[in-house]
C-alpha positions as CSV (number, residue, x, y, z in Angstrom):
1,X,-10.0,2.6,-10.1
2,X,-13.5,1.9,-9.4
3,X,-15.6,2.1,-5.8
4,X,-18.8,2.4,-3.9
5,X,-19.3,5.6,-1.5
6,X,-21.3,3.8,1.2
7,X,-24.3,5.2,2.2
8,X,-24.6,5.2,5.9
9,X,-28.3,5.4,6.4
10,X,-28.7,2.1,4.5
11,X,-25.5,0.2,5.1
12,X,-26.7,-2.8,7.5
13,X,-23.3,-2.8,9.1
14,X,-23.5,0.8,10.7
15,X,-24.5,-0.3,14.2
16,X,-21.4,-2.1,14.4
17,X,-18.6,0.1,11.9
18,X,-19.1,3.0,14.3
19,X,-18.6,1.1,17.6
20,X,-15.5,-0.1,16.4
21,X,-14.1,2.6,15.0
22,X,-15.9,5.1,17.7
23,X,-17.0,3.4,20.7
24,X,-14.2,1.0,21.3
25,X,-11.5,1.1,18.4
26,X,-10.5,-2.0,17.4
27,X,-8.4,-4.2,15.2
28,X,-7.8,-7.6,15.7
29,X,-5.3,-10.3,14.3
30,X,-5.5,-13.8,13.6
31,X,-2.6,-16.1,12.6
32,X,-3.6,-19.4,10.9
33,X,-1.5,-22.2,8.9
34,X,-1.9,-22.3,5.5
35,X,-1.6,-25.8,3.7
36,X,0.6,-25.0,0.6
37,X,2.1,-28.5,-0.1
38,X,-0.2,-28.5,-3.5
39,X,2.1,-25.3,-4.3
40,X,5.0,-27.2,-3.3
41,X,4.1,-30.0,-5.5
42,X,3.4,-28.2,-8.4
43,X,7.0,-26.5,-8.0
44,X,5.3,-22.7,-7.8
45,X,7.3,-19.8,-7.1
46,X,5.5,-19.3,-3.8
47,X,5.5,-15.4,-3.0
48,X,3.7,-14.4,-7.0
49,X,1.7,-17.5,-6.1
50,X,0.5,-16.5,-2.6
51,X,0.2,-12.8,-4.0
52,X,-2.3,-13.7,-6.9
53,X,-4.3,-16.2,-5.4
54,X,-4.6,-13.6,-2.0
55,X,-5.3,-10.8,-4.3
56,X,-8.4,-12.7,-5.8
57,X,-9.8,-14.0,-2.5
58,X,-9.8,-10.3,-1.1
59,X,-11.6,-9.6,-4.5
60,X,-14.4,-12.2,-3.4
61,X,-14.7,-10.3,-0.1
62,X,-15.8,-6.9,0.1
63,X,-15.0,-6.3,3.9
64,X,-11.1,-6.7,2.9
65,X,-11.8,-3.9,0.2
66,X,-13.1,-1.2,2.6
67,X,-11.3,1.8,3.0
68,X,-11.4,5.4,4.2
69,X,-10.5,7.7,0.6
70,X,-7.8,10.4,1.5
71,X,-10.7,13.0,1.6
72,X,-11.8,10.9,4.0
73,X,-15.2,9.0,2.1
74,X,-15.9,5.4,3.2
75,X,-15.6,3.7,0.5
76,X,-15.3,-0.1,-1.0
77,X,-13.2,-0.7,-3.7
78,X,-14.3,-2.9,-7.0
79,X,-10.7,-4.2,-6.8
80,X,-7.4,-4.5,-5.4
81,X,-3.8,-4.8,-5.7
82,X,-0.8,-6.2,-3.8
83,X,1.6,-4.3,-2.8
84,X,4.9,-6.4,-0.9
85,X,7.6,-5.9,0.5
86,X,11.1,-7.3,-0.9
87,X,14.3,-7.7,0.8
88,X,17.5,-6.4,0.7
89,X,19.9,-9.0,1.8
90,X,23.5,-6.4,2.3
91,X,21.8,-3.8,4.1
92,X,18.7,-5.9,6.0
93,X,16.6,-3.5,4.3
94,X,13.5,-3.7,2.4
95,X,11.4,-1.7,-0.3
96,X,7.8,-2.3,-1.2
97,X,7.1,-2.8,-4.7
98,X,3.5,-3.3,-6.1
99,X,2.1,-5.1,-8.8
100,X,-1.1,-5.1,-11.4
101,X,-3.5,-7.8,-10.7
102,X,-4.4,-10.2,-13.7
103,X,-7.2,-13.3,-13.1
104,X,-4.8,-14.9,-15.4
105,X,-1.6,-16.2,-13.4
106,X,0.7,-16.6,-16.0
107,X,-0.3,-12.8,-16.9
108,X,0.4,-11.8,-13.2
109,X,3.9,-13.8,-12.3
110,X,5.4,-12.2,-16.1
111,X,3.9,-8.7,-14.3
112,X,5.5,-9.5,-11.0
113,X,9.2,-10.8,-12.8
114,X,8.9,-7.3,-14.9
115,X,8.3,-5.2,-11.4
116,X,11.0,-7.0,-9.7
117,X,13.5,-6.6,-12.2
118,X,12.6,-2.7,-13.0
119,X,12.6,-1.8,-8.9
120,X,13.7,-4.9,-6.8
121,X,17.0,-3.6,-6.7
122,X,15.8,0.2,-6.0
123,X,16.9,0.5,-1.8
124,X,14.0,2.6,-1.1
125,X,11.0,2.5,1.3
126,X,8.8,3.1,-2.1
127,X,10.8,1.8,-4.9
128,X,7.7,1.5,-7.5
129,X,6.6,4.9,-8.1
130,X,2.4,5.8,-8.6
131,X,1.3,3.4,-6.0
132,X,-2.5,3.0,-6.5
133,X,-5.0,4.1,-3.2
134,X,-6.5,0.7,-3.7
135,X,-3.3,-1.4,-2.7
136,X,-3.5,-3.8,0.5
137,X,0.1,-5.2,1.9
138,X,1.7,-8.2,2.6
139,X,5.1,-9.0,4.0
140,X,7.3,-12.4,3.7
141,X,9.5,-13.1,6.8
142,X,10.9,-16.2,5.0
143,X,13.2,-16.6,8.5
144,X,11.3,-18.1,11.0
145,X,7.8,-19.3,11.4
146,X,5.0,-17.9,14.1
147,X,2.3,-18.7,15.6
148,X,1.0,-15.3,16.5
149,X,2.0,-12.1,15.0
150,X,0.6,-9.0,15.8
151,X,0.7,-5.6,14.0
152,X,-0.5,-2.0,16.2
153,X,-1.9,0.5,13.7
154,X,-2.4,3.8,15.7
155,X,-5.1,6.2,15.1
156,X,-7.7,3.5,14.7
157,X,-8.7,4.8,11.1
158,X,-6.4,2.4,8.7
159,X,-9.3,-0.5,7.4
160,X,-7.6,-2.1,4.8
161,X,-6.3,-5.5,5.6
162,X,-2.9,-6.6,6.1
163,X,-1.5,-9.8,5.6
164,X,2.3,-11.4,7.1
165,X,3.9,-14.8,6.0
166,X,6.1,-17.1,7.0
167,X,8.7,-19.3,6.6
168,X,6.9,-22.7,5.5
169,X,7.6,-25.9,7.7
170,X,6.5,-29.7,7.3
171,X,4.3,-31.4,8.9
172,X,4.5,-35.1,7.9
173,X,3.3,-35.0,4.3
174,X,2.1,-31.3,5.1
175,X,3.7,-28.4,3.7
176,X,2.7,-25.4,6.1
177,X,2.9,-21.5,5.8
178,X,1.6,-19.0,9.2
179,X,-0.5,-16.4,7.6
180,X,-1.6,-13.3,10.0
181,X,-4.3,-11.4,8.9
182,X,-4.2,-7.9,10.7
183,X,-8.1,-6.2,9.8
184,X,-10.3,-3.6,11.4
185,X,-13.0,-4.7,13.5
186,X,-15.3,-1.9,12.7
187,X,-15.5,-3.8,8.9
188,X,-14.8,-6.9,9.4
189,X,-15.9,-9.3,12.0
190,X,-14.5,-12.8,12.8
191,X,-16.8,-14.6,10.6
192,X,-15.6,-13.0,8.1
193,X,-12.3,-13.2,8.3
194,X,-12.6,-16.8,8.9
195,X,-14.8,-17.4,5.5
196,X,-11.6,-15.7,3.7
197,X,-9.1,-18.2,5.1
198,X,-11.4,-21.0,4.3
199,X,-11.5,-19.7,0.7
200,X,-7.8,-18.5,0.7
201,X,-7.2,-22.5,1.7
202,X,-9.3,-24.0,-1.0
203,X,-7.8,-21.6,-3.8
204,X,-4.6,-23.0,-3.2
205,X,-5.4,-26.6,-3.2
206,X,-7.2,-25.9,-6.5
207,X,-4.0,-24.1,-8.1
């Protein structure tokens, strides 16, 4: 696992990172929808899909790979991993598995299948053991589709970003998914979180 200490007396972005996380702590959500009908057309198993390509668009943005280390160094990450949730359908519970990134997909979804088969079945809150520090989280709720969806993290101090699905919809010829992107102002400012969706939107239609 690689990273960056960031040097405070150089980083640009201090003014703002400690008014945010200092001044007036704040996170902020923003739920979009997601065009995924060139996943539907090309018959993808959507959750390792939506996994791998957001996994490589919050490798192309280093204010999604910003995080406080657990001795408490700001620090950005070279690289992340997802880590998901998956559900247990007799006792409405889930467990969060988490999987090694590959740039190759096919590498990733023969990952994922292995991981799900090892621990998918395991009924625990953390069914794959050795969970890496570098892991960001996303959930499916594959029941019902939003249009706002809003996540309170207390203590102000968690940057890494979190991301919620939905259940997909048409639209006319559309195929759409709500994606809510939880993040941490003090990192990561509107722009920026709009420049991921944009890319997030275009990796898909180029799938």
């Amino acid at each position: 696992m690689e990273y960056e200490v960031i040097d405070m007396a150089s980083w640009p972005h201090r003014e703002y990172f400690e008014h945010y996380l200092n001044t007036v702590p704040c996170t902020y959500s923003m739920t979009v929808k997601l065009d995924i009908t060139n996943l539907r057309r090309k018959k993808a198993k959507l959750y390792p899909a939506l996994l791998w390509l957001l996994t490589g668009a919050v490798d192309r943005h280093e204010q999604f790979r910003m995080a406080f280390r657990p001795g408490g160094e700001l620090v950005r990450y070279a690289h992340m991993e997802p880590s998901y949730t998956v559900f247990h359908k007799e006792t409405h519970t889930f467990s969060n598995l988490w999987t090694e990134y590959s740039a190759d997909y096919s590498e990733f979804q023969r990952r994922y299948e292995e991981d799900l088969r090892r621990y998918g079945e395991i009924e625990a809150f953390t069914a794959k053991p050795d969970v890496p520090e570098n892991c960001f989280t996303v959930s499916m709720l594959p029941w019902a589709s939003f249009e706002g969806f809003n996540l309170n993290t207390m203590g102000f101090r968690y940057l890494i970003p979190i991301f919620t699905l939905g259940k997909y919809s048409e639209d006319g010829e559309r195929v759409c998914m709500p994606l809510a992107v939880q993040v941490h102002h003090s990192v990561c400012d509107g722009y920026h979180t709009c420049a991921f969706v944009d890319d997030l939107q275009d990796s898909i239609e180029h799938f």
